[in-house]
GULUMBA-752036 format. One record per residue (C-alpha): residue number from 1; x, z, y. Coordinates in Angstrom, 1 decimal, decimal comma. Layout:
+-----+--------+--------+--------+
: num :     c1 :     c3 :     c2 :
+-----+--------+--------+--------+
: NUM :      X :      Z :      Y :
...
+-----+--------+--------+--------+
//
This chain:
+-----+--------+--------+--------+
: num :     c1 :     c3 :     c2 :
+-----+--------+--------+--------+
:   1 :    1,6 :   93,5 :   -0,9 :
:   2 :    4,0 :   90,9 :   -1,2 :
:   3 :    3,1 :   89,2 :    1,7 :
:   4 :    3,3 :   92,1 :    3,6 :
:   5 :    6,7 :   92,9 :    2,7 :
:   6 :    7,5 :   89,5 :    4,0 :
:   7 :    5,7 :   89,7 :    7,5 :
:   8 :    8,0 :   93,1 :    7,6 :
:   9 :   11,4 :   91,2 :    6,8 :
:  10 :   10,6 :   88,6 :    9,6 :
:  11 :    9,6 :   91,0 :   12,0 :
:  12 :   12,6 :   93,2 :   11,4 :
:  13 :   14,8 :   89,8 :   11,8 :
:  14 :   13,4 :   89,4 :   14,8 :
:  15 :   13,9 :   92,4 :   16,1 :
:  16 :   17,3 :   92,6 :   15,3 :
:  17 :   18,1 :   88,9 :   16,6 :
:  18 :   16,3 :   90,1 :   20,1 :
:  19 :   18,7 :   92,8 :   19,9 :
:  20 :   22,0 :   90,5 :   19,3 :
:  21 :   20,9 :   88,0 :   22,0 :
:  22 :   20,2 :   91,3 :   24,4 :
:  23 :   23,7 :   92,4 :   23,6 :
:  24 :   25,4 :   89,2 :   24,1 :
:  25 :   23,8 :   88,4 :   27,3 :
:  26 :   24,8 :   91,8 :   28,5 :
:  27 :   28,4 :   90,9 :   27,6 :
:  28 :   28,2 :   88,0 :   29,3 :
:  29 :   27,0 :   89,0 :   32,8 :
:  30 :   29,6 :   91,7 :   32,7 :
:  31 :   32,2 :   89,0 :   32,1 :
:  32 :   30,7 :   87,3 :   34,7 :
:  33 :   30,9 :   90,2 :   36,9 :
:  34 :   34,6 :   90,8 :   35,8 :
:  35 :   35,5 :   87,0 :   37,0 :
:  36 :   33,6 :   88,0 :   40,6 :
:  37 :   35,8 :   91,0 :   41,2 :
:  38 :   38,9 :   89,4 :   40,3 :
:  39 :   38,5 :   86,3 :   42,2 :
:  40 :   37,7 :   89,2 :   45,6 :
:  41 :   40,5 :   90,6 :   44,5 :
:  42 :   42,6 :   87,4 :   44,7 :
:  43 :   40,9 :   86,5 :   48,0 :
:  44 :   41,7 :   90,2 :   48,9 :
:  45 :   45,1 :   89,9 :   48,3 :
:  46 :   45,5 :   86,4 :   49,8 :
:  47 :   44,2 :   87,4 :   52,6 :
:  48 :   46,7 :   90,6 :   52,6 :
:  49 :   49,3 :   88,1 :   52,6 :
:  50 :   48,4 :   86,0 :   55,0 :
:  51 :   47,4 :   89,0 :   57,7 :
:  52 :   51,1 :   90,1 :   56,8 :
:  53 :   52,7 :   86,9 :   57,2 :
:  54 :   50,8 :   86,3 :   60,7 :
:  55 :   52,5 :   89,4 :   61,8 :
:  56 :   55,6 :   89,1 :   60,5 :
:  57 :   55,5 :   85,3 :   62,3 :
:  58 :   54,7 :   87,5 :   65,6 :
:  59 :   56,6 :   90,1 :   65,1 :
:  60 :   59,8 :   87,7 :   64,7 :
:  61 :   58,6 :   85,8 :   67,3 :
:  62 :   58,2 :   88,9 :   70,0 :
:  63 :   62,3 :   89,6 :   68,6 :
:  64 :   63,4 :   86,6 :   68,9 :
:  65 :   61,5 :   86,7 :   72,8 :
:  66 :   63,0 :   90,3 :   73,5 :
:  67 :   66,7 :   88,8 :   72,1 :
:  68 :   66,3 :   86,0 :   74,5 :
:  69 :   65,5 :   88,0 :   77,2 :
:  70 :   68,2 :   90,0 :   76,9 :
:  71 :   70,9 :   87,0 :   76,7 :
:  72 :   69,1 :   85,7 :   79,6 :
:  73 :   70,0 :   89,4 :   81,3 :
:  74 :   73,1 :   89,4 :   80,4 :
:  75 :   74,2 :   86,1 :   82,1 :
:  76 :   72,7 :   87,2 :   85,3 :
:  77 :   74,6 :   90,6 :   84,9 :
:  78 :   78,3 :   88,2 :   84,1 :
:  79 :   77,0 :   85,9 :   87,1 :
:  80 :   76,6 :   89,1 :   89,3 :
:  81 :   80,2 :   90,7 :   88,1 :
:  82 :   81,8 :   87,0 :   88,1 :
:  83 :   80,6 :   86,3 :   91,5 :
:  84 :   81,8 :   90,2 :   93,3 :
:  85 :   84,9 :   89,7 :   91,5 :
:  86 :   85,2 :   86,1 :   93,2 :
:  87 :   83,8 :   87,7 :   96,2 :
:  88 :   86,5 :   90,1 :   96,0 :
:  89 :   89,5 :   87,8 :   95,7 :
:  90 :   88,3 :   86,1 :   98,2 :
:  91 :   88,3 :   88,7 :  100,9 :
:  92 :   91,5 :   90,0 :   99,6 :
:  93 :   93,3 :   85,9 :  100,1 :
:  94 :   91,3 :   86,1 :  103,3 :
:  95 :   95,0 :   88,3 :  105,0 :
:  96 :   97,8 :   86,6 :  104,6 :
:  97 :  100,9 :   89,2 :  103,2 :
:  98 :  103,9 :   88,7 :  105,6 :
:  99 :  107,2 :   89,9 :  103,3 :
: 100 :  110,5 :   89,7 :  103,6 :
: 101 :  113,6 :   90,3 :  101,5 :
: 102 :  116,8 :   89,8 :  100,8 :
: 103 :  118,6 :   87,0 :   99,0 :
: 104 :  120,1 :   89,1 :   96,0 :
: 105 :  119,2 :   91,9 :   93,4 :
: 106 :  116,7 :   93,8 :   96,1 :
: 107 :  115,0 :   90,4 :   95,9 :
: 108 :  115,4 :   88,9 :   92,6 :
: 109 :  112,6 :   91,0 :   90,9 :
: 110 :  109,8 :   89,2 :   93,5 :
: 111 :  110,2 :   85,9 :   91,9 :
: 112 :  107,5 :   85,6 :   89,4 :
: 113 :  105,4 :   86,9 :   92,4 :
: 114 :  106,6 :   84,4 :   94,9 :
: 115 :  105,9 :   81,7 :   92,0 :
: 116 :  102,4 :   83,0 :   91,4 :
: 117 :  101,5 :   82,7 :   95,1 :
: 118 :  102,7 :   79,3 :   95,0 :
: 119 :  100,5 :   78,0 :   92,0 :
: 120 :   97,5 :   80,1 :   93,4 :
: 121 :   97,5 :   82,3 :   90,2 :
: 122 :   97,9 :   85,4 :   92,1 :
: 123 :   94,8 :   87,2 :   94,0 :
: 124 :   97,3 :   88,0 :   97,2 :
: 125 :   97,9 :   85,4 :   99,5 :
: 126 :  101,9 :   85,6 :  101,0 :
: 127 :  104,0 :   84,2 :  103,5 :
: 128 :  107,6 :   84,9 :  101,8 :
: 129 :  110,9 :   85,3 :  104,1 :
: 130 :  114,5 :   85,4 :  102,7 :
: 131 :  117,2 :   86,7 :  104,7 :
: 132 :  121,1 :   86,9 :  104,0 :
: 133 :  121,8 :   90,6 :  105,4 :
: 134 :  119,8 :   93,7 :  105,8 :
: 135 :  120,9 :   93,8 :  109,9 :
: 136 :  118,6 :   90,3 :  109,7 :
: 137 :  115,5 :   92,7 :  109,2 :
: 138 :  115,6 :   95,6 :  110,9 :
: 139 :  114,3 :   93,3 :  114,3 :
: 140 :  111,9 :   92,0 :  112,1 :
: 141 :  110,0 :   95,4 :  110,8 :
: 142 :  110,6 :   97,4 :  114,2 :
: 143 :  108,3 :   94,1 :  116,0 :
: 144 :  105,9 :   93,9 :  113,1 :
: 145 :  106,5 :   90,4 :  112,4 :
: 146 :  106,6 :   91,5 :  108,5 :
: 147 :  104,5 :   93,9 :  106,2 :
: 148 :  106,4 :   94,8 :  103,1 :
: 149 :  109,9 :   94,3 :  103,6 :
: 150 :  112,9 :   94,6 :  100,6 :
: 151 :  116,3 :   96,7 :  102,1 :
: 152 :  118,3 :   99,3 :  101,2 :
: 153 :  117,3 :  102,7 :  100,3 :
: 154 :  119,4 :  104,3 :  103,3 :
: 155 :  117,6 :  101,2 :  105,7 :
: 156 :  115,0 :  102,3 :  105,4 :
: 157 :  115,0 :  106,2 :  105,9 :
: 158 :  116,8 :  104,7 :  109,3 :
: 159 :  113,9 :  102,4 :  110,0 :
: 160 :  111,8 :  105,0 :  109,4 :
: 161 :  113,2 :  107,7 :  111,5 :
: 162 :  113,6 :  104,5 :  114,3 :
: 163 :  109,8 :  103,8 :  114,6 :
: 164 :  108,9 :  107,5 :  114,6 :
: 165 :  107,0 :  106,8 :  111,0 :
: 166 :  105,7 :  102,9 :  111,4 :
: 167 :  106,7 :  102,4 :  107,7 :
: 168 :  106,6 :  104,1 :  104,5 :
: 169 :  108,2 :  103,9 :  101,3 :
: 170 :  106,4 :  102,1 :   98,9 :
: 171 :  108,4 :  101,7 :   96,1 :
: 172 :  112,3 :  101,5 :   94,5 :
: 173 :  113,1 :   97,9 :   93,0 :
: 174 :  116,1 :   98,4 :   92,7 :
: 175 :  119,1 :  100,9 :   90,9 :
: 176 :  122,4 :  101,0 :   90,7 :
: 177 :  124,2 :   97,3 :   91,3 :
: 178 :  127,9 :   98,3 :   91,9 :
: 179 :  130,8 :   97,8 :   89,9 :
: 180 :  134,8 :   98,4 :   90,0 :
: 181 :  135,8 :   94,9 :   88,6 :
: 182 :  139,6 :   94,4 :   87,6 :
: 183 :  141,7 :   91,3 :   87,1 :
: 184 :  143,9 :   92,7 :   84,1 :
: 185 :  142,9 :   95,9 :   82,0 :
: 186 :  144,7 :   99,5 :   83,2 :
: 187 :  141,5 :  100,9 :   84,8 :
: 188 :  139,4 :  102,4 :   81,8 :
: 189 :  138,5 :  105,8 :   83,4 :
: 190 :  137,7 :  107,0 :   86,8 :
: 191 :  140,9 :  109,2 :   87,0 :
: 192 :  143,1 :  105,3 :   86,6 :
: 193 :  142,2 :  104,7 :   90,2 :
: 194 :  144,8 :  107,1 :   91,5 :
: 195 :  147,4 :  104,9 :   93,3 :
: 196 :  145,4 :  102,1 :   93,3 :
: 197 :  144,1 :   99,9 :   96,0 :
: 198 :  140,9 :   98,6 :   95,8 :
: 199 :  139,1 :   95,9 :   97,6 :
: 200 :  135,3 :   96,9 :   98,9 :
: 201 :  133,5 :   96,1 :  102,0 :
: 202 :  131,0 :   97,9 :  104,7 :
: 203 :  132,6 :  100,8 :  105,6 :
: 204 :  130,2 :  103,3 :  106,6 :
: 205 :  127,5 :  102,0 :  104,3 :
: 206 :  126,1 :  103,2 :  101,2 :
: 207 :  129,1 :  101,7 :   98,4 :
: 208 :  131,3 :  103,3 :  100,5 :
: 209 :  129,6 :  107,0 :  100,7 :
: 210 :  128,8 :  106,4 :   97,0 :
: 211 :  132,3 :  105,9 :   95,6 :
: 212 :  133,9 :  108,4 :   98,1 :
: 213 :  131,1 :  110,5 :   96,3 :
: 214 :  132,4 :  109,7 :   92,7 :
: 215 :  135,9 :  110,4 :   93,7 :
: 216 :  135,8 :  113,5 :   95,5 :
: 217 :  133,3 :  114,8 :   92,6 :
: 218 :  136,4 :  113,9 :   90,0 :
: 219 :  138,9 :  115,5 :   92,0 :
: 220 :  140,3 :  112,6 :   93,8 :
: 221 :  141,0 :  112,4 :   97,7 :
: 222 :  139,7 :  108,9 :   98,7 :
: 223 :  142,1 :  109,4 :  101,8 :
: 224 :  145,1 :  110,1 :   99,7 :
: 225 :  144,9 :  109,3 :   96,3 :
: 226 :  143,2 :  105,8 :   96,9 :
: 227 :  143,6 :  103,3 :   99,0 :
: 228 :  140,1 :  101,5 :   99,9 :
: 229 :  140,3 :   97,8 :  101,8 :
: 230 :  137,7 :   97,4 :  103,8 :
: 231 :  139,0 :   94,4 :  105,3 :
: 232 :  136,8 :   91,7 :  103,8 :
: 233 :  132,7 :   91,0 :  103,4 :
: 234 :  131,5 :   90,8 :   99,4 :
: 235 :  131,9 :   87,5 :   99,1 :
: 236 :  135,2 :   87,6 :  100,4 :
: 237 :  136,5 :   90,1 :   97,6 :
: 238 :  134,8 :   88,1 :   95,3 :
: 239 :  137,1 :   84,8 :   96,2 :
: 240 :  140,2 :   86,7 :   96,2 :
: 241 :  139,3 :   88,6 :   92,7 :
: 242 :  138,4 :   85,1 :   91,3 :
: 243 :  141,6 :   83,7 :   92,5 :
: 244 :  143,9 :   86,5 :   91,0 :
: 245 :  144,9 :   87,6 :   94,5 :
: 246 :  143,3 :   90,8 :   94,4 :
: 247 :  143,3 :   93,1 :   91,0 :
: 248 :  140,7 :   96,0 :   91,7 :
: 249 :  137,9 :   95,3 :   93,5 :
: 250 :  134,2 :   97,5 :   94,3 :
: 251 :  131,5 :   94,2 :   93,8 :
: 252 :  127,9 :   94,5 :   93,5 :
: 253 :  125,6 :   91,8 :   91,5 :
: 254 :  125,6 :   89,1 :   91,6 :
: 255 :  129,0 :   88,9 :   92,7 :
: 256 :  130,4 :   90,5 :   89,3 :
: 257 :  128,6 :   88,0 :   87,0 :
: 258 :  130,0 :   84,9 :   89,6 :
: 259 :  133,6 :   86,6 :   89,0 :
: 260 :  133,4 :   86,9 :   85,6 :
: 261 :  132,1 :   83,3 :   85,1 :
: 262 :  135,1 :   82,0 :   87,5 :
: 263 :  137,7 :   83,9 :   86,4 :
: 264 :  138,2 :   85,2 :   82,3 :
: 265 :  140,5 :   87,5 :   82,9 :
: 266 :  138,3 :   89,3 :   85,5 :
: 267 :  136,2 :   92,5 :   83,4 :
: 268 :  134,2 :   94,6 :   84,6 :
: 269 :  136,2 :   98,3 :   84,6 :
: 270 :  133,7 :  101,0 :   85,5 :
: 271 :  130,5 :  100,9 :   85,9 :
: 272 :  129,2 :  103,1 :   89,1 :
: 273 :  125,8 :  103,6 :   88,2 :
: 274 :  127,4 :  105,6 :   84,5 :
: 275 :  130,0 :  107,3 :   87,1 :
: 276 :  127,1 :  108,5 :   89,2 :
: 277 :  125,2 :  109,7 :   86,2 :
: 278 :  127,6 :  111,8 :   84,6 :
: 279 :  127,5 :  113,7 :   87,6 :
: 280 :  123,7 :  113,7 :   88,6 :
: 281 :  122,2 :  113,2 :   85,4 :
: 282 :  120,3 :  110,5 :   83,2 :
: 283 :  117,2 :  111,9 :   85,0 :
: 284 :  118,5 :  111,3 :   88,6 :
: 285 :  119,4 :  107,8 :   89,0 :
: 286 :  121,6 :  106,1 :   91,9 :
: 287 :  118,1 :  104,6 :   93,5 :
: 288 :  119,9 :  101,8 :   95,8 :
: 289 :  116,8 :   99,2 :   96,8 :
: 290 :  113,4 :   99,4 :   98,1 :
: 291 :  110,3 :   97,8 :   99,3 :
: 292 :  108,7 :   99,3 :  102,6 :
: 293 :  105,1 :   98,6 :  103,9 :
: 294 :  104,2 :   98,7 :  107,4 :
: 295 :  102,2 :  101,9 :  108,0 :
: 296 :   99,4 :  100,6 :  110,2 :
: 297 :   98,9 :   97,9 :  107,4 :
: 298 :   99,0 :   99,9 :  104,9 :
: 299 :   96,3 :  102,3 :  106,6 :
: 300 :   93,9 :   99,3 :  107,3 :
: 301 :   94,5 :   97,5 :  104,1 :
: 302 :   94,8 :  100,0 :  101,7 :
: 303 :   93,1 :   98,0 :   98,9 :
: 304 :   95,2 :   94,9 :   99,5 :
: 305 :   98,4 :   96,5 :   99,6 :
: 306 :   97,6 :   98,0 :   96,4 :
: 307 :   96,7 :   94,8 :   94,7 :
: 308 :  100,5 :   93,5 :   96,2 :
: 309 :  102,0 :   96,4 :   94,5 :
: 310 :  100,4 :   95,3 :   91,3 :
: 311 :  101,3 :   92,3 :   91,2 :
: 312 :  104,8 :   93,2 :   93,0 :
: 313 :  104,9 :   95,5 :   89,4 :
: 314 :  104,0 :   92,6 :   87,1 :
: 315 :  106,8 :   90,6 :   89,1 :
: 316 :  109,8 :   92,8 :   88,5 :
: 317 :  108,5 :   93,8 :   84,5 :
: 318 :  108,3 :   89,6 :   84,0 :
: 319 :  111,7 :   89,1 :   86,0 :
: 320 :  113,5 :   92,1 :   83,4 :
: 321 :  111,8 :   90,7 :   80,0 :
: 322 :  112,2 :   86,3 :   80,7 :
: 323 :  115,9 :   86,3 :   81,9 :
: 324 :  116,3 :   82,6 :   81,5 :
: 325 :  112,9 :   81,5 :   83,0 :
: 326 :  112,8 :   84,2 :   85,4 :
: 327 :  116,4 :   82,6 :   86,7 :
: 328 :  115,0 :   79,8 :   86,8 :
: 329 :  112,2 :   81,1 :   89,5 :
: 330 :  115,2 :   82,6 :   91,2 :
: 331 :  116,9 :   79,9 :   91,8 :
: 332 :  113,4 :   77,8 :   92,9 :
: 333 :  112,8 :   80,5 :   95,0 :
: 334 :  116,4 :   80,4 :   96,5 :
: 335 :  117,0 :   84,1 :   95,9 :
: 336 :  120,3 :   83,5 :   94,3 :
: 337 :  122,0 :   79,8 :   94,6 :
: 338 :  122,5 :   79,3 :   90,4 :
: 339 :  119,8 :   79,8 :   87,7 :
: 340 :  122,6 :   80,5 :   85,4 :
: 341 :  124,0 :   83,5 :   87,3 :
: 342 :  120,9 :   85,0 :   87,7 :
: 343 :  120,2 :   84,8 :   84,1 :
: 344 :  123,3 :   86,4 :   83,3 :
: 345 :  122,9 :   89,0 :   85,9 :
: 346 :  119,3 :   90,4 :   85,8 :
: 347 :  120,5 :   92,6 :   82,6 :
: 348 :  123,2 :   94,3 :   85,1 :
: 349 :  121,0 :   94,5 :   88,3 :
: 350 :  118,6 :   97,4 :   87,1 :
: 351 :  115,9 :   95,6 :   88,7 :
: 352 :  112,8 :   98,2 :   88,5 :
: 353 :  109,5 :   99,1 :   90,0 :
: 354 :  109,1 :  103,3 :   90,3 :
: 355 :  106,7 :  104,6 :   92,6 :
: 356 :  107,0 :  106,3 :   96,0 :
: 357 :  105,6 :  109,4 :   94,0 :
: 358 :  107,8 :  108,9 :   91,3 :
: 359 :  111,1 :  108,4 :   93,0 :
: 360 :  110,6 :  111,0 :   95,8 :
: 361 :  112,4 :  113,6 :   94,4 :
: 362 :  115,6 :  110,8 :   93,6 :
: 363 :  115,8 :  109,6 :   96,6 :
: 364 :  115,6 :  113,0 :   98,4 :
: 365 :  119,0 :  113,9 :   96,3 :
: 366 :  120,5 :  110,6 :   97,3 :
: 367 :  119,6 :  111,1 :  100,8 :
: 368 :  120,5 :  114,4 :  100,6 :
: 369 :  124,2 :  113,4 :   99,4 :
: 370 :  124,4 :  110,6 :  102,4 :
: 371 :  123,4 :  113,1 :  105,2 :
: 372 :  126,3 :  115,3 :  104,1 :
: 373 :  128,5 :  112,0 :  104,4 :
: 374 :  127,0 :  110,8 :  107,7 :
: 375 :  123,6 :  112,0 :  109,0 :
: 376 :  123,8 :  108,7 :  111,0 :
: 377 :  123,2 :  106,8 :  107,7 :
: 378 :  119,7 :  107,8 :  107,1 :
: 379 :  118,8 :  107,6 :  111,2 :
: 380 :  119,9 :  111,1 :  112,4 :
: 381 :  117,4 :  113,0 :  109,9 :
: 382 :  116,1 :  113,0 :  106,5 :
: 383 :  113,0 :  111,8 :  105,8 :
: 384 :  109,7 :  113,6 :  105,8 :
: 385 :  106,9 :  114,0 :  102,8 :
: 386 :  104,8 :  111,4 :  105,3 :
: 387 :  107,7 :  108,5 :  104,2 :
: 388 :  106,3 :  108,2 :  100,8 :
: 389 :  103,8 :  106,2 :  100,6 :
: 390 :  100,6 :  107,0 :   98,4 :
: 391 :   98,7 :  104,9 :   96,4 :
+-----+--------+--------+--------+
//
């Protein structure tokens, strides 16, 4: 019996011991199992990363493609633009612009123009003329041996009328420009011009209508009350004002700024444009100068005139902000004889640029005013709507 109890304890050890190494061998293959599913997962995830970083590589390499392809669009677009725009300067340099003006305000807002042209920074190409006196272009424009021309308001209504419409109006450039100058200091309002004599010259021309205007508007008789010299040419007046020979004396710029600089007790006593505009108004100014374009130019060069009138524009707006450079450019240009005197006159010259458009309805009063004077003035007529020229 005893030895039976012992074959029972070794079998039931054995048993149990078959159990425990069952157990532990289970364990161990499901550890081992566990490692093989982590490591795939591992691989899995490496190989997650990889496929994502392949496409990222792609994907930045396709953008970085479509980028370049689009810089490489973009200079044949700027190449396409730079070379119409060439083309176009090109074909507008191919006519040379024949213009004339006059030595003086009508012509002093040209010079930044005339200086462009002559460093090739302008996209016109020009053949300048200066003349002395407006009679010195009236042959010119009637023969078309000029295209834009710089005269007198009342000019060129008389050119106008005198080729049956062969120019147009293209622009004012210039306003009032007269003054009543006076060596001593008893004029100070229109009405001290009773008695007086005062020196002016060109009879019959625009000063003249314009300050018989002012007077007879203020109640003075310029045949009684006054006594107007025509006697002498501007420059003329100007000697004798500068010498103290004559005291009162009707001047346009530059002349006043050379008479003032010559002569320190010479002042300027009324100012003609301030006369004309108490009268008219602030919104109808004395429009005195003015650039004309031939007509048949104009209609076969529309674009090119344009670009002139531009640049014409960008000319007189330099000319009125750069006073001392801009005299300069006068001067170099010959326009006026003194960089000095031009610098001190611009501010008094009302040098502008309006447009036909805009100035139509201030020149019509003006020419208005002068028919009633002298119909002869303007050419016989006024002016039609077809003498404005549009852009």
């Amino acid at each position: 019996m005893k030895n039976l109890n012992k074959i029972l304890c070794l079998m039931l050890t054995l048993v149990l011991m078959t159990a425990l190494f069952a157990g532990c061998k289970s364990n161990k293959k499901k550890d081992v199992e566990d490692d093989v599913y982590t490591q795939e997962q591992e691989n899995n995830k490496e190989a997650d990363e990889d496929n994502e970083s392949v496409d990222n590589k792609e994907n930045t390499d396709k953008d970085a493609e479509d980028e370049t392809n689009k810089e490489e669009d973009k200079d044949e677009a700027n190449k396409e633009e730079n070379k119409d725009e060439s083309s176009d300067e090109t074909i507008l340099k191919d006519t040379t612009i024949r213009v004339a003006t006059l030595k003086g305000p009508t012509g002093m807002g040209m010079a930044k123009l005339m200086e462009d042209v002559t460093t090739g920074e302008s996209e016109v190409n020009c053949d300048f003329t200066l003349t002395g006196a407006p009679d010195d272009l009236v042959g010119k424009i009637v023969n078309k041996e000029v295209d834009f021309a710089c005269l007198p308001t009342n000019l060129a209504s008389v050119l106008y009328n005198k080729t049956e419409g062969g120019i147009k109006l293209a622009a004012v450039n210039t306003l009032g420009v007269l003054y009543i100058m006076e060596v001593g200091n008893e004029i100070n309002d229109i009405n001290d011009l009773k008695g007086k004599e005062i020196y002016a010259s060109g009879k019959g021309s625009v000063p003249d209508y314009i300050l018989q205007y002012i007077l007879k508007e203020n109640s003075i008789d310029p045949e009684k009350d006054v006594d107007i010299n025509f006697s002498m040419q501007h420059a003329e007046v100007a000697t004798t004002v500068i010498s103290g020979d004559n005291k009162i004396a009707l001047l346009p710029q530059p002349f006043v700024t050379t008479v003032s600089m010559k002569n320190k007790d010479a002042r300027i006593a009324l100012d003609i444009t301030k006369e004309w505009e108490k009268i008219q108004g602030e919104d109808s100014p004395l429009a005195m100068g003015c650039i004309v374009v031939d007509a048949e130019f104009a209609a076969n060069n529309k674009e090119l005139v344009d670009k002139f009138l531009q640049e014409y524009k960008e000319s007189v707006d330099f000319v009125n902000a750069n006073h001392e450079e801009a005299g300069k450019l006068i001067e170099k240009h010959e326009i006026l004889p003194s960089a000095a005197i031009a610098q001190k006159a611009i501010p008094n010259c009302n040098i502008v640029y309006m447009s036909a458009t805009d100035a139509k309805d201030t020149l019509q009063n003006l020419y208005e005013i002068l028919f009633d004077f002298n119909p002869k003035s303007l050419g016989g007529k006024l002016p039609d709507g077809d003498f404005y020229y549009q852009k």
